[in-house]
C-alpha positions in Angstrom: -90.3 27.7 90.9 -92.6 27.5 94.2 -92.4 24.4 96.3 -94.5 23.3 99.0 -93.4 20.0 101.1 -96.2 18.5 103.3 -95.2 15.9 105.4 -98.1 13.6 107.4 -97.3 11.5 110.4 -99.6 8.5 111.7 -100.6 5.4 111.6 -102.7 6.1 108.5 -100.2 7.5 106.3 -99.0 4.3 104.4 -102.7 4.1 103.3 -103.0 7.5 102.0 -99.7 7.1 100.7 -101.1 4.1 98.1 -104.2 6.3 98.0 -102.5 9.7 97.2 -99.9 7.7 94.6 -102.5 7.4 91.3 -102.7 11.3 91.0 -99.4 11.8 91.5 -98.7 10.1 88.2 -101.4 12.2 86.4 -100.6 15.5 85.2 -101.3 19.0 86.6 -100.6 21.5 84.1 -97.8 23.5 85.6 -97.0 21.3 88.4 -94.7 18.2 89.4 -96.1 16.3 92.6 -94.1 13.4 93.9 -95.0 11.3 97.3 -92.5 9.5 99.1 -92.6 8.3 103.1 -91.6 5.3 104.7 -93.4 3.7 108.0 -96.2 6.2 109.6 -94.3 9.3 107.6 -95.9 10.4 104.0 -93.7 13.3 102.3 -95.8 15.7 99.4 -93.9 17.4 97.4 -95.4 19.7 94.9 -93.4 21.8 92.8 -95.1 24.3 90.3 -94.6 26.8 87.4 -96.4 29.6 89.7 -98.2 30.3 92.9 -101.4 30.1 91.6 -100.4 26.5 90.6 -99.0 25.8 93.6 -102.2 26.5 95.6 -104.5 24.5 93.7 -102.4 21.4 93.7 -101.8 22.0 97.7 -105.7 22.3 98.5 -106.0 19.3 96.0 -103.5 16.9 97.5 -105.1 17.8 100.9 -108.7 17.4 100.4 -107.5 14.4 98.9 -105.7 13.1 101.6 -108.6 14.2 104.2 -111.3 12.3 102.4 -109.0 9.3 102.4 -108.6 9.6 106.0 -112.4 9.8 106.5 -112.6 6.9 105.1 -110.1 5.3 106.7 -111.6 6.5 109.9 -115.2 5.6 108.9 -113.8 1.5 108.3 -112.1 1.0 111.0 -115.4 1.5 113.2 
């Protein structure tokens, strides 16, 4: 089963962490996605049935987490 890991440092990860959480729980046909961190540290973990899987949850989970960050970015202003 492929696996991709994606860990995110900074001070802005414990807010994409409660942002990223909600699609986490959905489901992804074919794939398991768990998100974990502690601190400025967020851990992605996406497991899934094939590669093709694998890349569409990956560029999901990190358009995701970059529009979050724009945000985040964009209110701290």
């Amino acid at each position: 089963m492929p696996r991709a890991e994606i860990r995110i440092q900074g001070n802005e990860a414990p807010i994409l962490r409660k942002a990223l959480s909600p699609e986490a729980g959905r489901e992804i046909p074919g794939t398991r996605v768990t998100i974990a961190g502690r601190g400025t540290t967020l851990t992605l973990t996406i497991e899934a049935e094939d590669a093709g899987a694998l890349r569409a949850a990956v560029n999901s989970y990190l358009r995701w987490a970059d529009v979050a960050a724009g945000v985040v970015k964009e209110a701290r202003a």
